[in-house]
C-alpha positions as CSV (number, residue, x, y, z in Angstrom):
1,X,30.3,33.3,13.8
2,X,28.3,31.3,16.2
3,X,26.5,34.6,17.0
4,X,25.6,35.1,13.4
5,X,24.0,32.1,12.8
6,X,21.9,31.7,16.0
7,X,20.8,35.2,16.0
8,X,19.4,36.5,12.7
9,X,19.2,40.0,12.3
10,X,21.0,43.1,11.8
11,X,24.9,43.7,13.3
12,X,24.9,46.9,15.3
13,X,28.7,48.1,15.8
14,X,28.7,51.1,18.3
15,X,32.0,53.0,18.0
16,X,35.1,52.7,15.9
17,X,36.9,49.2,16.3
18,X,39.6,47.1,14.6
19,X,39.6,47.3,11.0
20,X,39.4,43.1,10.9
21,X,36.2,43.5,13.0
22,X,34.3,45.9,10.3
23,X,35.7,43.1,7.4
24,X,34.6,40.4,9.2
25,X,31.2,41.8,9.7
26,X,31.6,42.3,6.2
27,X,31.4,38.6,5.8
28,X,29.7,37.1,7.8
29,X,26.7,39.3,9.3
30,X,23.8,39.7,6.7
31,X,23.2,43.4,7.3
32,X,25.0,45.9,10.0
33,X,25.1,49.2,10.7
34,X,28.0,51.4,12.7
35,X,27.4,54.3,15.2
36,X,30.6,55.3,14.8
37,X,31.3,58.1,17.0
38,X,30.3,55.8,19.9
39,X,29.0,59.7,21.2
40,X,26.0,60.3,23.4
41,X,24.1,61.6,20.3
42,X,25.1,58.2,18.6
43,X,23.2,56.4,21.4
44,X,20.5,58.6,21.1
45,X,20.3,57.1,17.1
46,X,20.8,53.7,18.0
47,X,17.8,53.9,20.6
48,X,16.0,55.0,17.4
49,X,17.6,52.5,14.9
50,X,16.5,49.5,17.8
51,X,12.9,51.2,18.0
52,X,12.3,50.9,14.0
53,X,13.7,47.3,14.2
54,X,11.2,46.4,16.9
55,X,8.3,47.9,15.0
56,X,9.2,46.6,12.1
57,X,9.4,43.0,13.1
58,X,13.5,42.8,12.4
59,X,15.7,41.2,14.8
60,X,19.0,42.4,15.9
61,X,22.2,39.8,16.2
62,X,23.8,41.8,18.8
63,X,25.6,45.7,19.8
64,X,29.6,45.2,19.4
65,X,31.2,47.6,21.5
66,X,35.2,48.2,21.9
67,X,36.1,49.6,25.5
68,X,37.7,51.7,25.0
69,X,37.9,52.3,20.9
70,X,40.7,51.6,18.3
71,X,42.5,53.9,17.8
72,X,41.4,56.9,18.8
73,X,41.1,55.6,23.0
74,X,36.7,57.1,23.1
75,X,34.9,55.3,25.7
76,X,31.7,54.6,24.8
77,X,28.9,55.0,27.7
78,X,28.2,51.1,28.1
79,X,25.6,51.6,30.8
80,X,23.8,53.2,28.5
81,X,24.2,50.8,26.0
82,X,22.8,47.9,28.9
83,X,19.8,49.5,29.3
84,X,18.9,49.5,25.3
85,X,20.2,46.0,25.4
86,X,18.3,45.2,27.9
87,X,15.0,47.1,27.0
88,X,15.3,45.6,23.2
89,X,16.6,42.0,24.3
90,X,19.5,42.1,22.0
91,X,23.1,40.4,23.1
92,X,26.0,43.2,24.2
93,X,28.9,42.1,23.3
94,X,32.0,44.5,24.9
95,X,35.2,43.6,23.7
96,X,37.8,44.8,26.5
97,X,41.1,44.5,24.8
98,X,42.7,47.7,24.8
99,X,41.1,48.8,28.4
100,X,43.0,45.1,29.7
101,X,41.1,42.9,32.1
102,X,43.4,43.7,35.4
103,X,42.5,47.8,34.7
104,X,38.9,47.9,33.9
105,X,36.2,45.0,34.5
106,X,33.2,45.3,32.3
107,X,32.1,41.7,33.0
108,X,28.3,42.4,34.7
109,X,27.6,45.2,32.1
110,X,28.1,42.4,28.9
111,X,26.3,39.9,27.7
112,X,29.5,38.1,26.0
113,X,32.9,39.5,27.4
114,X,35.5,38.7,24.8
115,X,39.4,40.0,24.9
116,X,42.5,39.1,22.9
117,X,44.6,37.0,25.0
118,X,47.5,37.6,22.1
119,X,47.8,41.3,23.5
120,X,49.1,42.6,26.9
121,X,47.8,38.7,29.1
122,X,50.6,36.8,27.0
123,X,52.5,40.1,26.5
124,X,55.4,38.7,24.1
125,X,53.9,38.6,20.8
126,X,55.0,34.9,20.4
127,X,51.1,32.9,20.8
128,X,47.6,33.9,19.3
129,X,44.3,33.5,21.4
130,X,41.5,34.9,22.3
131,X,38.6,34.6,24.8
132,X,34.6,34.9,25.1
133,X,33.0,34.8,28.6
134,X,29.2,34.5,28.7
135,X,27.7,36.0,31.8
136,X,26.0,34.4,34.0
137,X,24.4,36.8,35.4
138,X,22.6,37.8,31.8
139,X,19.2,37.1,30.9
140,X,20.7,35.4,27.6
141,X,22.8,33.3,29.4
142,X,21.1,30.0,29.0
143,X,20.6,30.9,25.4
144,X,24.2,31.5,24.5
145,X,25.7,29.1,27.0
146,X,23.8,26.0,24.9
147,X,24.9,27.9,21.6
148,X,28.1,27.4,22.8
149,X,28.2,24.3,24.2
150,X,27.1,23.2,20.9
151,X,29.1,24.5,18.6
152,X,32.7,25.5,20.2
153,X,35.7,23.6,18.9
154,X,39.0,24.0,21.1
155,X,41.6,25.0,18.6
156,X,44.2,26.3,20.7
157,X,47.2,24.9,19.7
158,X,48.6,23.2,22.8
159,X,51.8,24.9,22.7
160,X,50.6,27.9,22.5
161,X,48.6,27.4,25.5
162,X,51.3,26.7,27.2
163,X,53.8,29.9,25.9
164,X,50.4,31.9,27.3
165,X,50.1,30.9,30.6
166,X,53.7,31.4,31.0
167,X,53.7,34.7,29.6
168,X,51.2,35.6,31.5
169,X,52.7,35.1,35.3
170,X,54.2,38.2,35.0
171,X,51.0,39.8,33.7
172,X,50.3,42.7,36.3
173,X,54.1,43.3,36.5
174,X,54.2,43.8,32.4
175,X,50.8,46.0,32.4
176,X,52.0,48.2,35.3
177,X,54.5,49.5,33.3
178,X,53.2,50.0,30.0
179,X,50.6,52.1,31.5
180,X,52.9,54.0,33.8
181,X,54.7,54.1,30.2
182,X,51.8,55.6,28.2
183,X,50.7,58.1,30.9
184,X,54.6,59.8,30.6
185,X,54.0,60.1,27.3
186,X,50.6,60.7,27.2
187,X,51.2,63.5,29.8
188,X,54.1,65.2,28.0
189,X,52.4,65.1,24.2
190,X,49.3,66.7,26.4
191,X,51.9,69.8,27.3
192,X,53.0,70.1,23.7
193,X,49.2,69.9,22.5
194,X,48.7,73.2,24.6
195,X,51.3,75.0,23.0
196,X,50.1,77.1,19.7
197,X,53.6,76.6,17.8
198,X,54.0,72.7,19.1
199,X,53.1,70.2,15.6
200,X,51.5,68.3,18.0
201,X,47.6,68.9,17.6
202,X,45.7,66.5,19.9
203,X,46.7,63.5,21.8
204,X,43.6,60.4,22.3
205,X,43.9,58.5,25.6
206,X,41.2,57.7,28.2
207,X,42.7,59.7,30.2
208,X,42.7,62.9,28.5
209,X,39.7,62.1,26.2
210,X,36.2,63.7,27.9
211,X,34.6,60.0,27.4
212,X,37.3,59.1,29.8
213,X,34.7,59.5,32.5
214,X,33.1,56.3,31.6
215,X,36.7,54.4,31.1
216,X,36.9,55.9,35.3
217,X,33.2,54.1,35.5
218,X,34.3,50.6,35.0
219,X,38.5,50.7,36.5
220,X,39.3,47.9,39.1
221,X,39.8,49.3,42.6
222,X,43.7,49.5,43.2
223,X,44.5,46.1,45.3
224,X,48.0,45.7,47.3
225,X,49.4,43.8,43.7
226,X,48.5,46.5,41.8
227,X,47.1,50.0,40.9
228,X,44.7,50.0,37.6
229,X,45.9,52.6,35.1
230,X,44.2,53.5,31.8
231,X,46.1,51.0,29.5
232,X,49.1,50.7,26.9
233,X,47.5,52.1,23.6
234,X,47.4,56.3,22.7
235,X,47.1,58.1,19.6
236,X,49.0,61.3,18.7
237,X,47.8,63.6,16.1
238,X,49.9,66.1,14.2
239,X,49.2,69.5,12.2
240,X,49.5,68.3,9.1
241,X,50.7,65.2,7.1
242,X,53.8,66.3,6.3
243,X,54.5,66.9,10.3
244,X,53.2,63.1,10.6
245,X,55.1,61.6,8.4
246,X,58.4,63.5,9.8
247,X,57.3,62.7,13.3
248,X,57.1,58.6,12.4
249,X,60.0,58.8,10.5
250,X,61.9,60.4,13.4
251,X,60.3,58.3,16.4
252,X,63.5,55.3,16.9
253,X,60.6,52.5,18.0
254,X,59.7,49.7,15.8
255,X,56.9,50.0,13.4
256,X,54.2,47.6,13.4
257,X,50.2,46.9,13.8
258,X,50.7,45.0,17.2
259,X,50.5,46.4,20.5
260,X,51.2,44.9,24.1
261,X,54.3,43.6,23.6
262,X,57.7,44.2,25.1
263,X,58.7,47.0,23.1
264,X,57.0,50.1,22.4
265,X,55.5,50.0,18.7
266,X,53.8,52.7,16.6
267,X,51.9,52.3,13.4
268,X,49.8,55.2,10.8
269,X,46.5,53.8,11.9
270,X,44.3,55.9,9.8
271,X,47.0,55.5,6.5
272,X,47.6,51.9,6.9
273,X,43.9,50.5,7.6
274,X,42.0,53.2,5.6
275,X,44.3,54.2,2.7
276,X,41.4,53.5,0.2
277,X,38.7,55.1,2.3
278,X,40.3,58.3,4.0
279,X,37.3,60.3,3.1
280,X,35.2,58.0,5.1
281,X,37.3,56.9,8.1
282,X,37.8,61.2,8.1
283,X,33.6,60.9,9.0
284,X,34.7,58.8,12.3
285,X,37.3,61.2,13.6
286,X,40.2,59.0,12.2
287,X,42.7,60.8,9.9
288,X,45.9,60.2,7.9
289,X,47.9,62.8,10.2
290,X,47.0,60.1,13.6
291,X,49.7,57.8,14.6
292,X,49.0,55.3,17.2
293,X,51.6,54.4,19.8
294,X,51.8,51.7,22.1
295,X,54.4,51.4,24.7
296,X,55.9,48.4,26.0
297,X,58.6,48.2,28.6
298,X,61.3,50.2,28.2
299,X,62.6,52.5,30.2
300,X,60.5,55.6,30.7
301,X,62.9,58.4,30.6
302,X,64.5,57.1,27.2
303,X,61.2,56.2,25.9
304,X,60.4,60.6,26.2
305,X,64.2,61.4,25.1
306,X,63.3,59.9,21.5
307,X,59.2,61.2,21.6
308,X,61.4,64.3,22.3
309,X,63.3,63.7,19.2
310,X,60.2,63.0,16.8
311,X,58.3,66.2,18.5
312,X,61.3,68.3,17.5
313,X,61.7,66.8,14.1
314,X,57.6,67.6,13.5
315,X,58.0,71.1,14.7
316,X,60.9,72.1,12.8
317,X,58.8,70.4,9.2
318,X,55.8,72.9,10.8
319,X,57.8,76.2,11.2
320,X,59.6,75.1,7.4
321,X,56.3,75.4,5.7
């Protein structure tokens, strides 16, 4: 909100991000407009949208960028997105969330640096926070350091401070296995991708995803504590909705929208966020047969025997139609 009031002008939001991010855009920015492939050819559009702006005497409030995207894992190319920030003078905000500060550090490309502290820092789904770091190093620091000297208000409820920074001593330890975690998975839902008879169409993970190469850009070089990995959030997509639904219905790990926590969760994005507006969420590459899985910290064999289970399940609904 700060942002929208100190910097009039249109939103930009490059890539798909959290449904709460497009509402409260929704809300609070005047006008905004979403590049929502977060693709090369997107860029490309947004270098023209920023040029017709300029020309047209219109200011932007900023380009909102998820690194990598919710839920389908893209990774938009934030270099290139500098140098049109730069070349424009509009703020870059990059939110690093699902990426997770100790595997990718985006800090010098942004502007504003903001992450959810309630995810994989604090790890235990028991406190809510959040963080924004101005750079420095930016040529709007002076600018948004004063706008946030003068209007931030420290609501973090003290306990909840304290439940954080106790959650998070264990941080690295936590983070090392959930993405150890998601690359098994990742890994063997790949395999059954590459099989013609497998229900399993396409799996979305840095890793795997071609964008991946600018996730790689941006990872923290491995240190004696610990070896950066490509983060706890993937989304599988089946053949059909039918295959889906038996697939969710078969996988035995709780169900809900959170992810980062100590057990491994898994919610029908696309269904759940989009129900209303399939049509238009199916424009961005996001569909009702995606279901987004985060692991936690579980064991990693048992965590495959059950995706095993749910695979099985969603082929034998495939081969029955």
């Amino acid at each position: 909100m700060y942002m929208f009031e100190h910097y009039q002008g249109t939103t930009a939001l490059f890539g798909v991000t959290f449904l709460h991010t497009l509402m409260m855009f929704d809300a609070f920015s005047t006008t905004s407009k979403l590049f929502g492939l977060g693709t090369e050819a997107d860029i490309d559009n947004l270098q023209v949208f920023l040029q017709e702006e300029k020309s047209s005497g219109r200011t932007m409030q900023a380009i909102w960028v998820e690194f990598p995207t919710n839920p389908n894992l893209m990774t938009p190319n934030i270099a290139r997105l500098k140098e049109l920030a730069d070349e424009y003078n509009v703020v870059l905000v990059i939110d690093d969330t699902i990426g997770g500060w100790c595997n990718i550090d985006t800090s010098a490309t942004a502007d504003v640096s903001i992450t959810s502290l309630t995810k994989s820092f604090n790890g235990y789904a028991d406190a809510i926070a959040g963080c924004a770091i101005v750079n420095p190093a930016s040529r709007k620091y002076r600018d948004l350091k004063r706008l946030f000297d003068r209007k931030y208000v420290p609501e973090l409820y003290e306990k909840d401070a304290e439940a954080i920074e106790r959650n998070s001593r264990d941080y690295l330890r936590r983070c090392a296995a959930m993405n150890n975690n998601a690359a098994a998975l990742v890994q063997y839902l790949h395999l059954c991708a590459a099989d013609p008879n497998s229900a399993v169409k396409r799996v979305y993970y840095p890793y795997v995803n071609p964008s991946g190469v600018h996730y790689k850009r941006f990872m923290r070089p491995e240190t004696s504590d610990f070896t950066p990995g490509f983060g706890c959030l993937f989304s599988v997509e089946l053949v059909d909705v039918s295959a889906a639904q038996t697939f969710y219905d078969n996988l035995n790990v709780h169900k809900s929208v959170h992810f980062a926590a100590p057990f491994t969760l898994a919610l029908p994005y696309t269904f759940c966020g989009f129900k209303k507006r399939l049509d238009w969420a199916a424009g961005l590459g996001l569909r009702p047969t995606q279901i987004r899985i985060a692991p936690g910290l579980e064991d990693t064999d048992l965590l495959l025997e059950d995706l095993k289970v749910a695979v099985a399940a969603a082929n034998e609904c495939k081969q029955a139609v």
